[in-house]
N, C-alpha and C positions, 0 to 999 in steps of 0.2 A: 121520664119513661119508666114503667112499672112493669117490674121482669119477677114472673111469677115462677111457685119452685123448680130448678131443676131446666129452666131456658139457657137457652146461651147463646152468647154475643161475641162475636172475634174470638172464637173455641174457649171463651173461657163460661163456667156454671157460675149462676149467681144465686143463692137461696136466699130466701126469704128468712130475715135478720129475725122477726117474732116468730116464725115459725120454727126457728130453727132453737131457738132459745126453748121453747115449749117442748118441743123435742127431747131436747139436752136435759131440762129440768123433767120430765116424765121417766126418764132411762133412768134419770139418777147419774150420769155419766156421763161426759163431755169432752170435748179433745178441745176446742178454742176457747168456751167459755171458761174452762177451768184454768186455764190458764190466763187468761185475762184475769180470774177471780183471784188468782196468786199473784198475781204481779198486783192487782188494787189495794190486794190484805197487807202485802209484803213488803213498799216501798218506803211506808214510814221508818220500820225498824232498820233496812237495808240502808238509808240515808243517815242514821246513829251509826253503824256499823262501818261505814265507810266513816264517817265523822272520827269514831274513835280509833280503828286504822291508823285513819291521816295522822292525830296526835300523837299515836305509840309509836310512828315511825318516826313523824319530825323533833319528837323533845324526850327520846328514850332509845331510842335504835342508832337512829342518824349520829348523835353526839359522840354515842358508844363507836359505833364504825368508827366515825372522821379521828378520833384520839387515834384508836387504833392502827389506822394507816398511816398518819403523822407517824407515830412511834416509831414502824417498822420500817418506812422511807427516811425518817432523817433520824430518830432516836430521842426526838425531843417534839413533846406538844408545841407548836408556835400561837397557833391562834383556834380560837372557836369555833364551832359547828354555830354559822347561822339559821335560825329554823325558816324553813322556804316561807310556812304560814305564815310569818311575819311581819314578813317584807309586804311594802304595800300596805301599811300602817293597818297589818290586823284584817284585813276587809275580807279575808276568807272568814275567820272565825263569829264576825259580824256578820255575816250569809247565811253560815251554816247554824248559828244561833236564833237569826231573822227564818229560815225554815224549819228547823225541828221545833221551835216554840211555837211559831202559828199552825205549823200541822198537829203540836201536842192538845194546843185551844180548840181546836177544828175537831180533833179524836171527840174529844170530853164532849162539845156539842151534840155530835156525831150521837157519842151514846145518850145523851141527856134529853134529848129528838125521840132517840129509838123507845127510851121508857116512856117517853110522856104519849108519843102517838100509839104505846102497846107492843109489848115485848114479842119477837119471834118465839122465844124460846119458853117456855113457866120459870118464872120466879118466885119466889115465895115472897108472899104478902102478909101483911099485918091485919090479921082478922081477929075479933073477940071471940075468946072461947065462952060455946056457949053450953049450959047443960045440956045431959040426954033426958029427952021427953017421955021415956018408956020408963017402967020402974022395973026394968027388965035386967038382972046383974048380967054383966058382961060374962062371955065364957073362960075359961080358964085355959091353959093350953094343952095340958092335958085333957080336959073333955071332947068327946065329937062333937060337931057343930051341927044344929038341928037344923 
C-alpha cells in the first residue's frame, strides 16, 4: 500500500521517505535526517569511547577504589581488584577489538570508495604546472587592474 504525502492511517501521517529527504536537503535543515546523520557519523568513535571508558574504569579506577575500601573497612589490602573485562577469558576485549578494527577497515574503504568514485568535497590534485601563453607580465599589487 503506497500512502502519499501527508495521508493518514489509524490518525497517524506518513510522508513520503524521498520526498521528505528532498525537502530536508533543499532547506538545508532537518529534524530526523540530521539526526540519523549523527548517529551514522558518530558511532564509530562513540564505540572507542566507550571502549576506552570501560578500560579506564576496569584497570585504573576500579583497582584504585577496591585498595581503597579494603583499607578503610579492614586497614589492610587482602586481595585484588579482578578486572570484570577479564573474566570470560578476555572475550569482551576480543569483541571490542573484532569491531573497532573492521569498522576502522570498513572507514578506510569507505573513504578509498569516496575518492576513486569522485570526491564530494575539492581536493587538490596533482596537475602539471604549465606556462602562461600571453607574453603578458603579470600585474603587480600595487597596480590597478586593467
Amino acid at each position: 500500500m503506497v500512502h502519499n504525502k501527508g495521508s493518514t492511517m489509524s490518525g497517524h501521517t506518513f510522508i513520503n521517505k524521498t520526498e521528505a529527504s528532498g525537502q530536508d536537503f533543499q532547506m538545508g535543515t532537518s529534524s530526523a535526517i540530521s539526526k540519523e546523520d549523527w548517529m551514522s557519523k558518530k558511532w564509530r568513535p562513540m564505540m572507542g569511547w566507550v571502549y576506552m571508558a570501560t578500560c579506564t574504569f576496569d584497570f585504573v579506577i576500579a583497582p584504585i577504589l577496591w585498595s581503597i575500601l579494603q583499607a578503610y573497612s579492614g586497614g589492610t589490602v587482602t586481595s585484588q581488584w579482578m578486572p570484570l573485562t577479564l573474566q570470560g577469558a578476555g572475550l569482551y576485549h576480543v569483541a571490542m577489538g573484532a569491531v573497532l578494527g573492521l569498522t576502522a577497515f570498513g572507514r578506510t574503504q569507505e573513504k578509498i570508495a569516496g575518492v576513486n568514485a569522485g570526491p564530494s568535497m575539492p581536493v587538490m590534485q596533482n596537475r602539471p604546472v604549465t606556462a602562461p601563453t600571453s607574453n603578458a607580465r603579470p600585474a603587480r599589487m600595487d597596480e590597478p587592474a586593467l
